[in-house]
C-alpha positions as a printed NumPy array, in Angstrom:
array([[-11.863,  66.72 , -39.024],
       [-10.598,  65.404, -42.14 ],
       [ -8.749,  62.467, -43.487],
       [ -6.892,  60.239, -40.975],
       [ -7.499,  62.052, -37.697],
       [-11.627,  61.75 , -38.802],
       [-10.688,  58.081, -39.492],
       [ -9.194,  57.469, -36.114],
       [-12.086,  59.182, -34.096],
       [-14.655,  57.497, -35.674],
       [-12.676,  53.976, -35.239],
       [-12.388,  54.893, -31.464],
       [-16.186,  55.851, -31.534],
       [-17.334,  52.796, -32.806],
       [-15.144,  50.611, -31.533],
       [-13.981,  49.32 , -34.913],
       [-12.156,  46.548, -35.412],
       [ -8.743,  46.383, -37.18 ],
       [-10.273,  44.459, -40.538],
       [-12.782,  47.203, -40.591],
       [-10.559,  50.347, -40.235],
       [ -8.635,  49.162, -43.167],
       [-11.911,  48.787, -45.185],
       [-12.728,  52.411, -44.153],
       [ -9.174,  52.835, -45.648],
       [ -9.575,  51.434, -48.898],
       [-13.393,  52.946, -49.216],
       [-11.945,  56.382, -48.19 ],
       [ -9.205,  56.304, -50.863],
       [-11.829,  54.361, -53.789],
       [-14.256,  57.025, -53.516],
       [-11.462,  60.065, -53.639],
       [-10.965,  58.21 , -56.828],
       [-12.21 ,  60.511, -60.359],
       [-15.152,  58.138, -61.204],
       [-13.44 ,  56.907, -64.445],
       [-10.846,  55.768, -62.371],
       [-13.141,  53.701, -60.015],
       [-14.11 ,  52.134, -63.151],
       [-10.907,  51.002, -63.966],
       [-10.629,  49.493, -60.053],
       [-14.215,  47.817, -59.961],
       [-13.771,  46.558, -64.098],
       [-10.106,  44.908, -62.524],
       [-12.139,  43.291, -59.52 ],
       [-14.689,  41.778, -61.539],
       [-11.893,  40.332, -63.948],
       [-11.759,  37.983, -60.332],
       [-14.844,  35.256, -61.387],
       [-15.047,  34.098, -57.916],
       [-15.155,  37.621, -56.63 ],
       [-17.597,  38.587, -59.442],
       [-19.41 ,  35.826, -57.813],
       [-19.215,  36.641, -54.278],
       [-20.413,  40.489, -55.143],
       [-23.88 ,  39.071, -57.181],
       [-24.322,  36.885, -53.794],
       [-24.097,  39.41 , -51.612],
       [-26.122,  42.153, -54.192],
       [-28.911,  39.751, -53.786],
       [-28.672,  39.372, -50.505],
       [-29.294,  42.82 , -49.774],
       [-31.936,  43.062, -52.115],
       [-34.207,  40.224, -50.585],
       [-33.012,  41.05 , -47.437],
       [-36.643,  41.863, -46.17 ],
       [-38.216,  39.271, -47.744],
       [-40.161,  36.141, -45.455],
       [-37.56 ,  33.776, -44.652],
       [-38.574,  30.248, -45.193],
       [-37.438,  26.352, -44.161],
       [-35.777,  24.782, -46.591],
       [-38.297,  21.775, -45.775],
       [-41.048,  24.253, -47.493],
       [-38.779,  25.413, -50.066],
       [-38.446,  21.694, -51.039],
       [-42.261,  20.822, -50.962],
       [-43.224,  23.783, -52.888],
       [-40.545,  23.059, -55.769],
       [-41.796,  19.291, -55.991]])
């Protein structure tokens, strides 16, 4: 299957939701993108400072993601 019809069968597969079919949309047609043209998409998103933002939150996020969680009770002690 390709394009649209693979689309549809997987959003019927996984159940997807609406919001996430049209991110499967947009990620479909970004990555049949030549990469300098990505560029040009991902250097006009991060022109966006609170988008900029929200990507760095989430990077990090992911990155610590199987780190110990802690309280922010012991957070607070040990930075006293």
């Amino acid at each position: 299957m390709v394009g649209w019809v693979c689309l549809v069968a997987h959003a019927v597969e996984t159940a997807m939701t609406k919001s996430e079919a049209q991110a499967e949309v947009f990620w479909m047609a970004f990555t049949a993108l030549p990469r300098g043209e990505q560029r040009g998409v991902l250097d006009r998103l991060l022109r966006d400072q609170t988008l900029r933002e929200d990507l760095i939150d989430l990077a990090l996020i992911e990155e610590r993601r199987d780190q110990p969680s802690r309280s922010l009770r012991a957070y607070l002690a040990e930075t006293s």
